[in-house]
VMD Tcl script that builds the backbone (N, CA, C; Angstrom):
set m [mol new atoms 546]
animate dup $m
set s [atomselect $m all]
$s set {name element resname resid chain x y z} {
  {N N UNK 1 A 65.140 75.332 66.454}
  {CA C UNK 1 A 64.052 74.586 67.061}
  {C C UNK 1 A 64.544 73.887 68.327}
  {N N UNK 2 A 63.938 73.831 69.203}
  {CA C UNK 2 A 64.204 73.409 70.345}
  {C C UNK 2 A 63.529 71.690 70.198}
  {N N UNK 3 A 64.397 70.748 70.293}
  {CA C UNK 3 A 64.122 69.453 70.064}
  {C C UNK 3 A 64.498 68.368 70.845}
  {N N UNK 4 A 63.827 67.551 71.423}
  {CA C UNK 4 A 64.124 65.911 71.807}
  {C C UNK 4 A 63.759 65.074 70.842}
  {N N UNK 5 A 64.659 63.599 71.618}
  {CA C UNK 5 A 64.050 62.431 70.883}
  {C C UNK 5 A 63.383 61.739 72.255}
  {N N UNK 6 A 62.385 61.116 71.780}
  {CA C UNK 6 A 61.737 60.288 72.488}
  {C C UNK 6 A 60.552 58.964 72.184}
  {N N UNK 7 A 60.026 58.498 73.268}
  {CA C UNK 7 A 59.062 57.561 73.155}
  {C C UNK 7 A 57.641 58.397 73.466}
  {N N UNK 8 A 57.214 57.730 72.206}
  {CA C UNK 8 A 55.247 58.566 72.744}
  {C C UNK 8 A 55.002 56.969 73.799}
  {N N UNK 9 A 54.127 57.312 74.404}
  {CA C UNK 9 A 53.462 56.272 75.193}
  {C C UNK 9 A 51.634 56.255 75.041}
  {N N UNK 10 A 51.405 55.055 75.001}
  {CA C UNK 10 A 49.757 54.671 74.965}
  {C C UNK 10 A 48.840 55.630 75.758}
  {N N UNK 11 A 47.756 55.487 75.438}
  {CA C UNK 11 A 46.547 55.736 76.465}
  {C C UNK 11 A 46.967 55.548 77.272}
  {N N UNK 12 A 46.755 53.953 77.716}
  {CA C UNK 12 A 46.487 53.737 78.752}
  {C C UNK 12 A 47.721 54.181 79.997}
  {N N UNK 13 A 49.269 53.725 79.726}
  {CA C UNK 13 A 50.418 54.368 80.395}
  {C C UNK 13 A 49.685 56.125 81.149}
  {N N UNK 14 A 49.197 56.402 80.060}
  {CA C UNK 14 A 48.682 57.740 80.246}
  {C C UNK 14 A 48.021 57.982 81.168}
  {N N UNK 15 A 46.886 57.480 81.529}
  {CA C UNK 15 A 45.724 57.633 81.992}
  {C C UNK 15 A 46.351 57.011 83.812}
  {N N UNK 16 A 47.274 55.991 83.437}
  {CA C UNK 16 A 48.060 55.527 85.271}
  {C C UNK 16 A 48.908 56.070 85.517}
  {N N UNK 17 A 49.585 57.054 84.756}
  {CA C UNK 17 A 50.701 58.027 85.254}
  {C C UNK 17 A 49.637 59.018 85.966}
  {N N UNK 18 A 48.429 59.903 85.210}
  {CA C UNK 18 A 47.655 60.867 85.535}
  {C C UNK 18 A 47.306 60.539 86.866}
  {N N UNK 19 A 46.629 59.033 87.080}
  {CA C UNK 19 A 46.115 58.982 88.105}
  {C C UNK 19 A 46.827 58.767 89.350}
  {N N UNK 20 A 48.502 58.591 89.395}
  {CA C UNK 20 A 49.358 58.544 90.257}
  {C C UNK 20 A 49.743 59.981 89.918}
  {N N UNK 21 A 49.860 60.708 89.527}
  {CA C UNK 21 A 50.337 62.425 89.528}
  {C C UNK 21 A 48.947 62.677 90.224}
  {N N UNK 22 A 48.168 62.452 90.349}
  {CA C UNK 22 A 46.794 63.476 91.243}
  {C C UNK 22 A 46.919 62.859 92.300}
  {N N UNK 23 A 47.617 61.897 92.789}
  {CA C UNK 23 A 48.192 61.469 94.125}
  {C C UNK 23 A 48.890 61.955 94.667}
  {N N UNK 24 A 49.727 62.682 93.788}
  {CA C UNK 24 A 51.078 63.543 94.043}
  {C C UNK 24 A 50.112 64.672 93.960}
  {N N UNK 25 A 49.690 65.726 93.494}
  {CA C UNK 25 A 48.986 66.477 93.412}
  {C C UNK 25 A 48.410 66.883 95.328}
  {N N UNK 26 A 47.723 65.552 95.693}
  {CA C UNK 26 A 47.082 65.849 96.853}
  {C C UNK 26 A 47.643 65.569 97.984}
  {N N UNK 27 A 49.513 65.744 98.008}
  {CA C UNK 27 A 49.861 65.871 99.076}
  {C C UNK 27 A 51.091 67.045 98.563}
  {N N UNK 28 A 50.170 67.943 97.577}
  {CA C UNK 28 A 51.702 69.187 97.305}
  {C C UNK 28 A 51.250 70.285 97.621}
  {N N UNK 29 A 51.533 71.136 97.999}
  {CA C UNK 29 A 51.680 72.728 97.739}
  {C C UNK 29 A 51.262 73.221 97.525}
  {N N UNK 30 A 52.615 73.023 96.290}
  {CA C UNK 30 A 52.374 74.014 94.642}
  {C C UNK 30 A 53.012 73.085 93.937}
  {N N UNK 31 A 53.094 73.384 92.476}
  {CA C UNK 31 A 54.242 72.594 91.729}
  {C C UNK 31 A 54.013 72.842 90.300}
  {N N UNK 32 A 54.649 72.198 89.283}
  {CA C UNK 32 A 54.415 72.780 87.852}
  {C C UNK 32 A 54.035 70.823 87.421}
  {N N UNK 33 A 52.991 70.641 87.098}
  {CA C UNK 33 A 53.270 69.288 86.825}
  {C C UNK 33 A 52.927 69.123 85.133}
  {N N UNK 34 A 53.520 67.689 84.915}
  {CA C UNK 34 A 53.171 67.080 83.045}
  {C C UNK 34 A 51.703 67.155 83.391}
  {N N UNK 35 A 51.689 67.577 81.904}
  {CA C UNK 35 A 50.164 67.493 81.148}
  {C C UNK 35 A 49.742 66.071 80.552}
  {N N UNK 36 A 48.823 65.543 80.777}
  {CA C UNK 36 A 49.149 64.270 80.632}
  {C C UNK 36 A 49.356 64.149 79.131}
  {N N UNK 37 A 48.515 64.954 77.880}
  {CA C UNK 37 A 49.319 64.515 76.509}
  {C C UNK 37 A 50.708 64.895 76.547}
  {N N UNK 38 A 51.301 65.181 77.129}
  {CA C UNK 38 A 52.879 65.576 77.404}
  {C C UNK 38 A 54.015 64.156 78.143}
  {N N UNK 39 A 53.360 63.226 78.454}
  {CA C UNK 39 A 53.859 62.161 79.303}
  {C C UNK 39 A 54.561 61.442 77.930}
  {N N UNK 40 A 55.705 61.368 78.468}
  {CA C UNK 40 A 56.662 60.465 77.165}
  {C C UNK 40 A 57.795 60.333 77.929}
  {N N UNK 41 A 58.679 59.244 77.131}
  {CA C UNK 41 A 60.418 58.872 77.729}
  {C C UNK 41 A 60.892 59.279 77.080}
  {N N UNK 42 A 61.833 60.573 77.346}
  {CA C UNK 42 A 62.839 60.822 76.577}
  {C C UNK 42 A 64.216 60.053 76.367}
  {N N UNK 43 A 64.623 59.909 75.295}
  {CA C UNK 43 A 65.524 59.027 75.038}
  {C C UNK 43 A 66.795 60.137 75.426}
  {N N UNK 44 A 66.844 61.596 74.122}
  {CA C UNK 44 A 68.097 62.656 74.479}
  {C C UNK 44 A 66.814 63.641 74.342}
  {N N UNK 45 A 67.223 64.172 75.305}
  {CA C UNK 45 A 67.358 66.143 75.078}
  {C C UNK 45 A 68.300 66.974 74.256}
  {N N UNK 46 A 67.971 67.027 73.186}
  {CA C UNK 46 A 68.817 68.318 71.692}
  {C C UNK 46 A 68.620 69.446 72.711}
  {N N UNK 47 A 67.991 70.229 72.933}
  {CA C UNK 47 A 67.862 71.739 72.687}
  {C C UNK 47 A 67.730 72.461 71.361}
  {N N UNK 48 A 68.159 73.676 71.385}
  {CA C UNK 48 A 67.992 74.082 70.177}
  {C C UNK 48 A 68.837 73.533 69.111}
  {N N UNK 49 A 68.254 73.351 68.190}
  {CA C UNK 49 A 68.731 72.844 66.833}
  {C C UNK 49 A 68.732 73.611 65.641}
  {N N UNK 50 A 69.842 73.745 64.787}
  {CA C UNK 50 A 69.601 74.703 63.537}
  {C C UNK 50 A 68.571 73.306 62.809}
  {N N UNK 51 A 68.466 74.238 61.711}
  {CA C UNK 51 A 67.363 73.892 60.732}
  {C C UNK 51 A 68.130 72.339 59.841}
  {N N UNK 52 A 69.082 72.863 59.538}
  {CA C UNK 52 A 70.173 71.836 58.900}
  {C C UNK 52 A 70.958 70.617 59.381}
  {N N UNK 53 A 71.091 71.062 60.550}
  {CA C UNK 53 A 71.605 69.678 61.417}
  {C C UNK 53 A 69.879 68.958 61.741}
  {N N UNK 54 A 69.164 69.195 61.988}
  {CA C UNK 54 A 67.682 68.634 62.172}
  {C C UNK 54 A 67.320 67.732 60.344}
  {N N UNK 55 A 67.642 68.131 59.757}
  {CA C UNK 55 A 67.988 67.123 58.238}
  {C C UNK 55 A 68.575 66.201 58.121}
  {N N UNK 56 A 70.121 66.716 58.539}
  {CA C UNK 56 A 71.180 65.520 58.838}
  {C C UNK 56 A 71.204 64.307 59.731}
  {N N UNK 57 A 70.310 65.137 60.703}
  {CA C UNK 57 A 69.938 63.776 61.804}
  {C C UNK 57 A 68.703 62.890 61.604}
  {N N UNK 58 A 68.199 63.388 61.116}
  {CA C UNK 58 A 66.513 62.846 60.578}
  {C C UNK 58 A 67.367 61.872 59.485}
  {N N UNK 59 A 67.853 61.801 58.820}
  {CA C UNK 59 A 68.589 60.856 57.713}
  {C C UNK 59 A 69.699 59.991 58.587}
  {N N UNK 60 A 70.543 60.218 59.238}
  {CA C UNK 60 A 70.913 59.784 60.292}
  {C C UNK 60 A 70.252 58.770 61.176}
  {N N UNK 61 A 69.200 58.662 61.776}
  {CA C UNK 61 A 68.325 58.130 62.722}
  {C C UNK 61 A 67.383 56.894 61.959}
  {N N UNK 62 A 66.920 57.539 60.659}
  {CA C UNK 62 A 66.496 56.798 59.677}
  {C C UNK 62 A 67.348 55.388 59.791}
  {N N UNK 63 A 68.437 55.941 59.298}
  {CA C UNK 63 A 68.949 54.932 58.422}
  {C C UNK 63 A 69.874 53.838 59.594}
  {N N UNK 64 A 70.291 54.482 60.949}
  {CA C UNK 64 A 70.370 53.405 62.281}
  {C C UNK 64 A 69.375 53.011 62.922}
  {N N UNK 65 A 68.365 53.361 63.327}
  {CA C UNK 65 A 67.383 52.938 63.666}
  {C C UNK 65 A 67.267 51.809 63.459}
  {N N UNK 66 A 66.630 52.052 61.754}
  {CA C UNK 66 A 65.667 50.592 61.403}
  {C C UNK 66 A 67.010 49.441 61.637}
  {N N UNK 67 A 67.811 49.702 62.039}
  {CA C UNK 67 A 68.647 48.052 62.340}
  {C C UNK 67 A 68.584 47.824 63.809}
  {N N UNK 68 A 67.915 48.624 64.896}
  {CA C UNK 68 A 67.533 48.445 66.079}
  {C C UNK 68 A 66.311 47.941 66.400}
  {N N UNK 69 A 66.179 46.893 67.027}
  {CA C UNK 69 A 65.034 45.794 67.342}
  {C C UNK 69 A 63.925 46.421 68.401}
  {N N UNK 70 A 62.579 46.242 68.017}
  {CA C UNK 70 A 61.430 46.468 68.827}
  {C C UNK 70 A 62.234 46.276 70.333}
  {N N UNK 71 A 61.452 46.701 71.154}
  {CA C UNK 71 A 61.779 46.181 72.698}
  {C C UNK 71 A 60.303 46.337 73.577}
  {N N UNK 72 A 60.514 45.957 74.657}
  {CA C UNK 72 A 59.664 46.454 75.542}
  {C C UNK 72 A 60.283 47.050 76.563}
  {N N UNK 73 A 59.261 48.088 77.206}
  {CA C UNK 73 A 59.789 48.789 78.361}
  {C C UNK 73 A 58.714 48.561 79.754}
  {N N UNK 74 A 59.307 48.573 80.862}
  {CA C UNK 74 A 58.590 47.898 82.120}
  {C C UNK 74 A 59.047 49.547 83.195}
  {N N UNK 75 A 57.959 49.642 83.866}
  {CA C UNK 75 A 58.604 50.470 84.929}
  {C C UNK 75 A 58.726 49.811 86.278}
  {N N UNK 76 A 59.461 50.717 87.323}
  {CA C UNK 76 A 60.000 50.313 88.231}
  {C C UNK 76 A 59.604 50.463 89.548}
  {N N UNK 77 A 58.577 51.807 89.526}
  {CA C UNK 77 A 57.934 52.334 90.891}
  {C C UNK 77 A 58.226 54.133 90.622}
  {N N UNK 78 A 57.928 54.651 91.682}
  {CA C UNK 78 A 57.675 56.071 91.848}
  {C C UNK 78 A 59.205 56.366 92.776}
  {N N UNK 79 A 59.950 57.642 91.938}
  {CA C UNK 79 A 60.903 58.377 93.277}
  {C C UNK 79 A 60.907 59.726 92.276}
  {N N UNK 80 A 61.964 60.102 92.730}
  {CA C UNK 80 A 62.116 61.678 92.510}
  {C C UNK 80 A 63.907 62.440 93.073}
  {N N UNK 81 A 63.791 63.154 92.012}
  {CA C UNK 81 A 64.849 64.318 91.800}
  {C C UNK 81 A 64.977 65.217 93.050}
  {N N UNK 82 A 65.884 65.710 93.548}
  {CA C UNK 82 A 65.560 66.804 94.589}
  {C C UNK 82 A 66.195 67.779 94.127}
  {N N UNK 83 A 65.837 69.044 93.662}
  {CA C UNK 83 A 66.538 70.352 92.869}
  {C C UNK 83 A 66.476 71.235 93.895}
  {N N UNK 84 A 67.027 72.348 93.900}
  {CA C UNK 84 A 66.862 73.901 95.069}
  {C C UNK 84 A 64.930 74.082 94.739}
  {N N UNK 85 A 64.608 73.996 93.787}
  {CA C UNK 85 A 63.699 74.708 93.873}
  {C C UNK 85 A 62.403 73.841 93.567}
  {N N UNK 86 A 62.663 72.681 94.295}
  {CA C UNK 86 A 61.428 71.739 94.463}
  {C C UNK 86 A 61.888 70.320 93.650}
  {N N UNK 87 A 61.243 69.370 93.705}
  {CA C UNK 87 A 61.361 67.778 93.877}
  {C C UNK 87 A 60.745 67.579 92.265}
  {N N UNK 88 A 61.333 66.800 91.408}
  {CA C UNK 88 A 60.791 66.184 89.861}
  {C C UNK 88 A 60.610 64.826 90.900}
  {N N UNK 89 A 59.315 64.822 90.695}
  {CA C UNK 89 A 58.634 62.809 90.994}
  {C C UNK 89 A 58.743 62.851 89.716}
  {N N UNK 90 A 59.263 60.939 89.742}
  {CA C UNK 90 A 58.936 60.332 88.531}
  {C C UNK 90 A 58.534 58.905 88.594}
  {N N UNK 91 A 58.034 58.306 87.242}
  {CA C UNK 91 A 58.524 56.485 87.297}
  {C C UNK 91 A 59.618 56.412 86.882}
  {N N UNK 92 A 59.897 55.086 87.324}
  {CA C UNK 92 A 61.739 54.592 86.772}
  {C C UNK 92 A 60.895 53.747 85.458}
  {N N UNK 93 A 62.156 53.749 85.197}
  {CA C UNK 93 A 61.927 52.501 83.552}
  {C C UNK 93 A 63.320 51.708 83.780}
  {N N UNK 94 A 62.798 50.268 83.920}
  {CA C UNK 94 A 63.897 49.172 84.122}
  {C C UNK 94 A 64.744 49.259 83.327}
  {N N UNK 95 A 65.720 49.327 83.217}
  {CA C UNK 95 A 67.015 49.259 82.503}
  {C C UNK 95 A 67.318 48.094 81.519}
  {N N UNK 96 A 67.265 47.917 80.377}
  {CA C UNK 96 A 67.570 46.866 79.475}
  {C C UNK 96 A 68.776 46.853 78.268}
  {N N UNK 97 A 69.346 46.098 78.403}
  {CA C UNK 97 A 70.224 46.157 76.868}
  {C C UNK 97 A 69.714 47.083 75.741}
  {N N UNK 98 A 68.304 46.419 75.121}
  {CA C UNK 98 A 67.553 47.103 73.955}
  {C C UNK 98 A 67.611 48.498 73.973}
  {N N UNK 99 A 66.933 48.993 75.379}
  {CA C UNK 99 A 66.629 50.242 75.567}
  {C C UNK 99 A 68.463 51.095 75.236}
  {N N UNK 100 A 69.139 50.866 76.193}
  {CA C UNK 100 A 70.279 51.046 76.128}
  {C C UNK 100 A 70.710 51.659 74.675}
  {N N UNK 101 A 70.965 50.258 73.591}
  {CA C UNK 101 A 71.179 49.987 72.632}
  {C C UNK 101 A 71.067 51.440 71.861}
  {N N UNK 102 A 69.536 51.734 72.141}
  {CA C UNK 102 A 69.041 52.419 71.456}
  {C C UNK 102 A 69.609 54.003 71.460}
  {N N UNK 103 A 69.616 54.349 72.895}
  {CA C UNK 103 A 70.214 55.354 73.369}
  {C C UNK 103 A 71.645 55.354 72.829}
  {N N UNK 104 A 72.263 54.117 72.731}
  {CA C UNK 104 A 73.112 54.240 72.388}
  {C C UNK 104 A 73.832 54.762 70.816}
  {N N UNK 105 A 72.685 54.499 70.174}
  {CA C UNK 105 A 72.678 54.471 68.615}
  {C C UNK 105 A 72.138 55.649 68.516}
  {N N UNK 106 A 71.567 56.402 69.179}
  {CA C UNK 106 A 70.827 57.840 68.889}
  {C C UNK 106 A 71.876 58.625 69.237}
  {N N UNK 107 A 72.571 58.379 70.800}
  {CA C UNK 107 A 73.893 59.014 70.938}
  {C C UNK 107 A 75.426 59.060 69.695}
  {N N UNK 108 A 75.327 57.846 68.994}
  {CA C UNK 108 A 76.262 58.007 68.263}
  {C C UNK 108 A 75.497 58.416 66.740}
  {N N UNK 109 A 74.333 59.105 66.293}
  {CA C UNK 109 A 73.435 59.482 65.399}
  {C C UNK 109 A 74.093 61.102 65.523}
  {N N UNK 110 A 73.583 61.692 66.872}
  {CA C UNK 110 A 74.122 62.888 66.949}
  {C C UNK 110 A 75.047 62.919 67.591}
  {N N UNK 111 A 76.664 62.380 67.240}
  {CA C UNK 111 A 78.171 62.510 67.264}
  {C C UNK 111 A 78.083 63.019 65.501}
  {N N UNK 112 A 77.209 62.284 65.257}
  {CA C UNK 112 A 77.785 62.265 63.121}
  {C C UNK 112 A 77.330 63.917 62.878}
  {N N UNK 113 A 76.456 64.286 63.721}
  {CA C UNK 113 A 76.244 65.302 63.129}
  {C C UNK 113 A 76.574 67.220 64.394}
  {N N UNK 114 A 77.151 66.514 64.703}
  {CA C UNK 114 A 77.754 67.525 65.526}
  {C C UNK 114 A 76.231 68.193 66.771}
  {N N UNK 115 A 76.425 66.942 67.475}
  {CA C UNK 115 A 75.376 67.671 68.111}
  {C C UNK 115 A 76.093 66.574 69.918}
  {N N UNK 116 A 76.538 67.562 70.378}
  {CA C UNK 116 A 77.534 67.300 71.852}
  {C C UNK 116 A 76.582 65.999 73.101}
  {N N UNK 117 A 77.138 65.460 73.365}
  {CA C UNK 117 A 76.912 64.763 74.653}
  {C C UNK 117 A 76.638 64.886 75.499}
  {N N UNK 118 A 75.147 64.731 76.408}
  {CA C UNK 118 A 74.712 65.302 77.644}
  {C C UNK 118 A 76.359 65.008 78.247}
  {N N UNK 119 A 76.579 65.586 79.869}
  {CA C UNK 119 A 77.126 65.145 80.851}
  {C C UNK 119 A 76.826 63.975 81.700}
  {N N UNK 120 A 75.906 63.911 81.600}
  {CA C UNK 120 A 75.364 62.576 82.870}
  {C C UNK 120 A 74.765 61.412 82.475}
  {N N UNK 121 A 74.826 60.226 83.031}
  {CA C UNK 121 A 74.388 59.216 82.209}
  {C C UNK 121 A 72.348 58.930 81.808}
  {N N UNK 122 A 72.375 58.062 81.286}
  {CA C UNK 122 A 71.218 58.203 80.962}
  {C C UNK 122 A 70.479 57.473 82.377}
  {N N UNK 123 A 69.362 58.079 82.651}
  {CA C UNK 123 A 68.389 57.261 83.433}
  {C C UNK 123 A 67.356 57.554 83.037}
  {N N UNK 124 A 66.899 56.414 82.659}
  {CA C UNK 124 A 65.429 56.243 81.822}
  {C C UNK 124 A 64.104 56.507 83.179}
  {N N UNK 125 A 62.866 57.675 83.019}
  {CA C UNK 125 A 61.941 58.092 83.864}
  {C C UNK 125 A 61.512 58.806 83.058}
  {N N UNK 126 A 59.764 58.563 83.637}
  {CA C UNK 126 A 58.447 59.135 82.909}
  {C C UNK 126 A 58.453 60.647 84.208}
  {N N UNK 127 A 58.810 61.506 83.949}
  {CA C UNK 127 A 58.656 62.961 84.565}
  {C C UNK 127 A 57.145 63.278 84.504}
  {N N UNK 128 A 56.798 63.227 86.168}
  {CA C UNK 128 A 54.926 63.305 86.574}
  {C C UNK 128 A 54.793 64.837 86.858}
  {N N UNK 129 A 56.123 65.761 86.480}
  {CA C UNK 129 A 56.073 67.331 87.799}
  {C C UNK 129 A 57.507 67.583 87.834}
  {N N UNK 130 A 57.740 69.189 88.085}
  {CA C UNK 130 A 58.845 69.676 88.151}
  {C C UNK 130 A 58.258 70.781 89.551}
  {N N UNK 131 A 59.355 71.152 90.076}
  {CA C UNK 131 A 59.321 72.368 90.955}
  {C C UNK 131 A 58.131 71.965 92.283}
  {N N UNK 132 A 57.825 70.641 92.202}
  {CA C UNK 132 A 56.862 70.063 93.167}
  {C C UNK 132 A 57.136 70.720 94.715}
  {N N UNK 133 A 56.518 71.785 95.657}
  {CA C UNK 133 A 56.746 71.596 96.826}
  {C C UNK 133 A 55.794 70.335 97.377}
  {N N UNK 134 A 55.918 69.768 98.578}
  {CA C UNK 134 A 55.003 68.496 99.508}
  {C C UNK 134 A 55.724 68.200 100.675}
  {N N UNK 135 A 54.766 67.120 101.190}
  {CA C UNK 135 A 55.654 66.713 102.857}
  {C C UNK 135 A 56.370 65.306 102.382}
  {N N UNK 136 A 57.880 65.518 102.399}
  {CA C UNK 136 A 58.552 64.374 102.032}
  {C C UNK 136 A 58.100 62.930 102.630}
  {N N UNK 137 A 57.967 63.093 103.639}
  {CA C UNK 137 A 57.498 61.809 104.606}
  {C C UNK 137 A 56.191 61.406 103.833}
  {N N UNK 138 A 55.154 61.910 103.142}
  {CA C UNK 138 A 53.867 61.795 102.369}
  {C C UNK 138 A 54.515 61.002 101.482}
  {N N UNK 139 A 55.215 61.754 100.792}
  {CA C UNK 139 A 55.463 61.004 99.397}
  {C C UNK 139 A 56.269 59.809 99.384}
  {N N UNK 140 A 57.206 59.575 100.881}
  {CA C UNK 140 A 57.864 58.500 100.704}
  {C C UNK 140 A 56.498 57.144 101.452}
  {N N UNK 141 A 55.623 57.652 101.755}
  {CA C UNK 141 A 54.731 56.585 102.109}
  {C C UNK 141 A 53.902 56.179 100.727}
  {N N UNK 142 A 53.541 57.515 100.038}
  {CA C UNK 142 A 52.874 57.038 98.929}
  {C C UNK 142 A 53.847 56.223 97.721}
  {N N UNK 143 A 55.227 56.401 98.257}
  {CA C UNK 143 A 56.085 55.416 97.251}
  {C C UNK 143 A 55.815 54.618 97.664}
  {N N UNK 144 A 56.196 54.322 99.219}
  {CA C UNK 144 A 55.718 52.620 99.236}
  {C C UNK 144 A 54.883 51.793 99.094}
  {N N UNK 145 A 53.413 52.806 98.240}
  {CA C UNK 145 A 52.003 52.269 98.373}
  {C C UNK 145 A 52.032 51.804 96.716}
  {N N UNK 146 A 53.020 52.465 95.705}
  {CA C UNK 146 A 52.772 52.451 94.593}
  {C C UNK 146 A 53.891 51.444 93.749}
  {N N UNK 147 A 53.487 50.706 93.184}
  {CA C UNK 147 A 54.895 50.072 92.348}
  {C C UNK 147 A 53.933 49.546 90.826}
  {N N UNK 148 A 54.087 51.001 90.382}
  {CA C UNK 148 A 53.617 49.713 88.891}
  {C C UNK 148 A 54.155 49.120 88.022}
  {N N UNK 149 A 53.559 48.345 87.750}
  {CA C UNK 149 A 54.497 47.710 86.616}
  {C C UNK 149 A 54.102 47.464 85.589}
  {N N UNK 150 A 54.261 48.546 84.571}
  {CA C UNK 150 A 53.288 48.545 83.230}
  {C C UNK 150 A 54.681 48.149 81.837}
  {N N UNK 151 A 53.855 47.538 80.794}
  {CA C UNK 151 A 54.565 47.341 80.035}
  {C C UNK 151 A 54.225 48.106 78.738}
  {N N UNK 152 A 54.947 47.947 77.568}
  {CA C UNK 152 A 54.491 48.925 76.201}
  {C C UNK 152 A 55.527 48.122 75.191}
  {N N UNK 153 A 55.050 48.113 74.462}
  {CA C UNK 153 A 56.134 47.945 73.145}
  {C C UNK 153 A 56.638 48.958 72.445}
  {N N UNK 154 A 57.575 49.108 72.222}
  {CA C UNK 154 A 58.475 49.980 71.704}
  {C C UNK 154 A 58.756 49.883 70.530}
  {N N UNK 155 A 57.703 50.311 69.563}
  {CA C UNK 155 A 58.071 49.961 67.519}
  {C C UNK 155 A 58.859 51.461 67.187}
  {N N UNK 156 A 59.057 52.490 67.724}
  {CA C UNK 156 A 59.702 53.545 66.682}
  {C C UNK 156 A 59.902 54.744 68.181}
  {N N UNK 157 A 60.830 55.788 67.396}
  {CA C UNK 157 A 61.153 56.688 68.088}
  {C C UNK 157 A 60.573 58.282 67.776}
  {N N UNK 158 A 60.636 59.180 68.048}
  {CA C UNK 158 A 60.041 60.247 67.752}
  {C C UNK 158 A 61.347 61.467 68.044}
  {N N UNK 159 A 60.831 62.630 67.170}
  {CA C UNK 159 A 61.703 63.444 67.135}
  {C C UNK 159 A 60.572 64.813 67.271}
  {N N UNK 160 A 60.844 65.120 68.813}
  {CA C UNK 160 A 59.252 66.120 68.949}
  {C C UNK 160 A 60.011 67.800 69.243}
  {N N UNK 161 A 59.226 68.551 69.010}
  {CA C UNK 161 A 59.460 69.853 68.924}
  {C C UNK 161 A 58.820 70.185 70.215}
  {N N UNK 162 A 59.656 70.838 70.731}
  {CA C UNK 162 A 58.743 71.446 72.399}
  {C C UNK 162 A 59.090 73.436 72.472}
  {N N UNK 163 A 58.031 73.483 72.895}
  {CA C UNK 163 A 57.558 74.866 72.695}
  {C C UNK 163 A 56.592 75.502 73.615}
  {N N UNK 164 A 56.570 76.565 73.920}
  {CA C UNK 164 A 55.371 77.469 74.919}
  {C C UNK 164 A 54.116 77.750 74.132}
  {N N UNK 165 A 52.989 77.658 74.839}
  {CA C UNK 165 A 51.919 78.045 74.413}
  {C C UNK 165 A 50.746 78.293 75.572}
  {N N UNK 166 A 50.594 79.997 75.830}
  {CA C UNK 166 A 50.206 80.437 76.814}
  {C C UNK 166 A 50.546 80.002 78.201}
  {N N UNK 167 A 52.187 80.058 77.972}
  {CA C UNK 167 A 53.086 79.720 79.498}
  {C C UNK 167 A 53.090 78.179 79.535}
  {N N UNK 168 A 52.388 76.939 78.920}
  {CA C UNK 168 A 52.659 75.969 79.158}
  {C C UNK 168 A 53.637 75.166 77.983}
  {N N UNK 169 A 54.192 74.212 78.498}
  {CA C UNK 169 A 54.644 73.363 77.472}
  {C C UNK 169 A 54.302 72.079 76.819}
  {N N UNK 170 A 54.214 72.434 75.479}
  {CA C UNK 170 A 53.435 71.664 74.259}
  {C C UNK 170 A 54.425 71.175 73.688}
  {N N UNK 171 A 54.325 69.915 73.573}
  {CA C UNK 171 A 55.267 68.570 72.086}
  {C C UNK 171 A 54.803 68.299 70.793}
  {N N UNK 172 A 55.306 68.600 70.280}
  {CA C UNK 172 A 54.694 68.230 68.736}
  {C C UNK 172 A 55.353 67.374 68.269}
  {N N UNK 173 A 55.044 65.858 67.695}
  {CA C UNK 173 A 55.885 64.718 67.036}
  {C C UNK 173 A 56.441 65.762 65.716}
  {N N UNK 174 A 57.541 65.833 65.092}
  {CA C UNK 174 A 58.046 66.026 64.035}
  {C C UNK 174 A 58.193 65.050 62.885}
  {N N UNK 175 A 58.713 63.541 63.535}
  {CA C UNK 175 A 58.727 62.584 62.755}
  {C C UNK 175 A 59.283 61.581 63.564}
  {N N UNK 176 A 58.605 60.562 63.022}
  {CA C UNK 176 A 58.552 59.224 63.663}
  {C C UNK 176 A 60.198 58.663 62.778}
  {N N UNK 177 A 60.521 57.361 63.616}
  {CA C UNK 177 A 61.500 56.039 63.169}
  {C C UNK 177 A 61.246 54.871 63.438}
  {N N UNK 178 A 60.692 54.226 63.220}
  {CA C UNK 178 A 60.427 53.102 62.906}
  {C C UNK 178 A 61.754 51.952 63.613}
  {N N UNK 179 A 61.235 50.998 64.908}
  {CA C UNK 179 A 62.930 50.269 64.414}
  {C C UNK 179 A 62.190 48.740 64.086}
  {N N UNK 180 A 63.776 48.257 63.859}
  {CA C UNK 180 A 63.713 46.635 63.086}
  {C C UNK 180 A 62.343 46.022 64.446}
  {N N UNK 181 A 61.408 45.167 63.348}
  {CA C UNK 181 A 60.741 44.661 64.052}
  {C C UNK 181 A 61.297 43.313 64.139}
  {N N UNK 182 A 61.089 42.245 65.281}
  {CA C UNK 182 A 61.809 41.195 65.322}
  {C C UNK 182 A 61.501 39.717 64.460}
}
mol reanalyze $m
mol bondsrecalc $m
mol representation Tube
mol addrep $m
């Protein structure tokens, strides 16, 4: 199974990411962009997973988790990735201990169970689009037009299954975690 962990996010997050991606939208190209039920923070990217280590970690996550405290998460404004083959816009997500924490405890969740260490550090962003072509100078004006600053509470984590379905990509929650509420 091809798997992340992550944060689901509200409606509403939803509905102001959408409406800043159709901003982006009307100064692109082309591009492949999020669907808006698809908008979430990934905490790690698994990849594929056997069937058995996806057990071990689900019991794993369980049982560190719930000693990790609610948080909130704030974003930071609009930038973006630059790849060969087009620009990932995103929001930032402010950087916090909690958040951290957490990553941190999911990272040492899958050490226990043999599941390897990205390379690069974590930077927390809501991904609006991949493969985006546009006029850079556009988008760095529409950064400077945009800074939101939305908040969410953070009660549990998710463990979602991502998959194709008629060329697009679909998340399915697998199972929720719950952390310590304060």
């Amino acid at each position: 199974m091809r798997l992340f962990i992550g944060i689901q996010l509200n409606p509403e997050w939803k509905e102001c990411l959408e409406t800043i991606q159709q901003e982006i939208k009307d100064i692109s190209s082309k591009g492949n962009f999020t669907a808006k039920e698809n908008f979430h923070l990934t905490i790690r990217f698994l990849g594929e997973v056997e069937e058995q280590k996806v057990k071990l970690l689900k019991e794993q996550l369980h049982g560190q988790l719930s000693k990790c405290s609610t948080f909130d998460i704030e974003t930071t404004g609009l930038g973006f990735f630059t790849k060969k083959r087009g620009m990932i816009p995103w929001i930032g997500i402010k950087q916090n201990k909690l958040l951290q924490g957490v990553y941190n405890t999911v990272q040492d969740c899958l050490n226990q169970v043999d599941i390897p260490e990205e390379g690069s550090p974590y930077i927390p962003h809501l991904t609006l689009g991949r493969t985006i072509r546009l006029d850079e100078e556009k988008f760095l004006e529409l950064k400077a037009s945009i800074s939101p600053v939305l908040f969410q509470k953070v009660t549990n984590l998710t463990i979602f299954k991502s998959y194709q379905v008629n060329g697009r990509l679909a998340y399915t929650p697998l199972e929720e975690f719950p952390l310590k509420t304060k």
